[in-house]
C-alpha positions in Angstrom: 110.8 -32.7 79.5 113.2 -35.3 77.9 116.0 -35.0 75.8 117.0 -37.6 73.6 118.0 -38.9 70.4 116.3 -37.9 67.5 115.3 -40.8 65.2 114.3 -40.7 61.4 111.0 -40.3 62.7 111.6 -37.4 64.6 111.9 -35.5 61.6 108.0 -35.7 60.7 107.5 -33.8 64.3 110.4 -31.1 63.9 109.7 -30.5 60.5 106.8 -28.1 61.2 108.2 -25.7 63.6 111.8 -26.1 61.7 109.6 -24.8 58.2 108.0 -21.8 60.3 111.0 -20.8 61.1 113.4 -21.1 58.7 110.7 -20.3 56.1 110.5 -16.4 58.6 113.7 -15.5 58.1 114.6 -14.1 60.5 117.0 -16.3 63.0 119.0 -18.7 60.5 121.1 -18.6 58.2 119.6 -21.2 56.3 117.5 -20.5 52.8 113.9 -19.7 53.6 113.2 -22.0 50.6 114.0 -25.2 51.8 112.5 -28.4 51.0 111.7 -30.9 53.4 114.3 -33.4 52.4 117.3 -30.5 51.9 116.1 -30.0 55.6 116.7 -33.1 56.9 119.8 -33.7 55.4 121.0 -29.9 57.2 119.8 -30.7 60.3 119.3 -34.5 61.0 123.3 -35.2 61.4 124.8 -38.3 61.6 127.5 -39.7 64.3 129.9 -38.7 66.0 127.8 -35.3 65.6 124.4 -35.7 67.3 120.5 -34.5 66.8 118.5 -34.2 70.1 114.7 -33.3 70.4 113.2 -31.9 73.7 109.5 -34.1 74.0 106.7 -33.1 76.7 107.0 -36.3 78.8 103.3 -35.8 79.1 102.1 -35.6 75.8 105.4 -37.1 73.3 104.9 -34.3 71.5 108.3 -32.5 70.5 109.0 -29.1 72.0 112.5 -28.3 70.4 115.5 -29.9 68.7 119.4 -29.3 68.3 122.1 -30.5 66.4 125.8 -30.6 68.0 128.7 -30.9 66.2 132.1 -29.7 65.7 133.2 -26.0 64.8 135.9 -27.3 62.2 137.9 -29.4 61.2 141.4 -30.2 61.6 143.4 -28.2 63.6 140.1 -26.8 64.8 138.4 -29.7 66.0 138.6 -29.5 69.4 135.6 -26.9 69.5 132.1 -27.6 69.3 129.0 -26.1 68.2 125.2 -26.4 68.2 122.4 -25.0 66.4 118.7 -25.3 68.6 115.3 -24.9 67.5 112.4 -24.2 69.6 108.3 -24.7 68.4 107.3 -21.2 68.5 104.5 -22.8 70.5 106.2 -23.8 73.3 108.8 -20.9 73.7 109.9 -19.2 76.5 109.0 -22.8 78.9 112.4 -23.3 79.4 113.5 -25.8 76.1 116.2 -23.6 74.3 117.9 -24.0 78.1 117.4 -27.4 78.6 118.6 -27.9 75.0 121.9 -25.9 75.2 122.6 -27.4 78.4 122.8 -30.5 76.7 124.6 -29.5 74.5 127.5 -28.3 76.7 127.5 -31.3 78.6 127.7 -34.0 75.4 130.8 -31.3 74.5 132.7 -31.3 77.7 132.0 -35.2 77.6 133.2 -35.9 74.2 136.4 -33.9 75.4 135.8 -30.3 73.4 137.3 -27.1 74.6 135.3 -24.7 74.0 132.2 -24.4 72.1 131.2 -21.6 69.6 128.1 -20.2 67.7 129.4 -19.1 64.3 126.1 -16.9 63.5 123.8 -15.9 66.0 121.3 -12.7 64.6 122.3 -10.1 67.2 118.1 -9.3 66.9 117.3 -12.5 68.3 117.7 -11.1 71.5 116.0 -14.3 73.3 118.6 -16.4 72.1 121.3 -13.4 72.8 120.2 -13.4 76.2 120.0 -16.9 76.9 123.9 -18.0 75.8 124.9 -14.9 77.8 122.9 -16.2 80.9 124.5 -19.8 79.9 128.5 -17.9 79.8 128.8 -17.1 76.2 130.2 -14.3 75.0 130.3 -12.3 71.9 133.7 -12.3 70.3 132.6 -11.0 66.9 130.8 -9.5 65.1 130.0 -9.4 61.5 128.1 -5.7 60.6 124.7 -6.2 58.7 126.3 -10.0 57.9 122.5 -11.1 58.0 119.9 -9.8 55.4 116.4 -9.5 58.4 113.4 -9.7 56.2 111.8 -6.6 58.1 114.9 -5.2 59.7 117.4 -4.7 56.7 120.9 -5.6 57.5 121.5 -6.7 60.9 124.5 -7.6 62.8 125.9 -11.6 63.2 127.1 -12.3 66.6 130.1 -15.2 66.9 129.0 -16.4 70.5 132.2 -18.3 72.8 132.3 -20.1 75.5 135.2 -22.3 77.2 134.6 -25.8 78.7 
């Protein structure tokens, strides 16, 4: 697997697996009713923050994506964050990792602190597991701050972890 810069073109390959699971409801904050274009412009960001996709060195095809940036602004700029998204099809191969990992390393590079998940679904225990596993920890938590479309109100996890 590679990790690298995602181009406008890359949005025609993450666009797919970013509809299925946005459009589910169940990990993101993000309206399940997103268009295409609204899409792009949420997760295709422009420098200094960064848009990554994980390709099958094999095949070119793309396996997962994130999007680093800062936490805030300001006085709170010196934390990052990421969001990640992995093609259902390819879960569980190791991508989310490879993609968080890269994460934390463009943030220690680019001089961050720390870097913090504002909204992770505490029912999305894959990606629970796997920030714990990577030194995250919870330092939050928001009661039933996320509306599951077959769970009813679940719990938002703010996820930490010092560089």
């Amino acid at each position: 697997m590679e990790i690298r810069e995602a181009t406008p073109e890359s949005w025609a390959a993450v666009w797919p697996f970013f509809h299925r699971i946005v459009a589910a409801g169940e990990t993101f904050t993000y309206p399940t009713d997103l268009t295409a274009d609204e899409a792009r412009g949420w997760w295709m960001l422009p420098a200094p923050d960064r848009t990554v996709v994980a390709v099958d060195e094999s095949t070119g095809g793309v396996l997962g994506t994130a999007k680093m940036n800062r936490n805030q602004a300001g006085n709170g700029a010196h934390v990052a964050s990421a969001s990640f998204m992995v093609d259902p099809e390819h879960a569980g191969r190791g991508t989310g990792r490879a993609l968080c990992l890269e994460a934390l390393r463009w943030a220690r590079e680019r001089g961050y602190r720390a870097m913090q998940f504002n909204a992770v679904v505490a029912t999305n225990t894959p990606a629970v597991g796997l920030y714990r596993s990577l030194g995250f920890a919870v330092v939050g938590t928001v009661p039933e701050g996320f509306h599951h479309p077959r769970l009813g109100y679940v719990d938002l996890y703010v996820m930490h972890r010092p560089l």
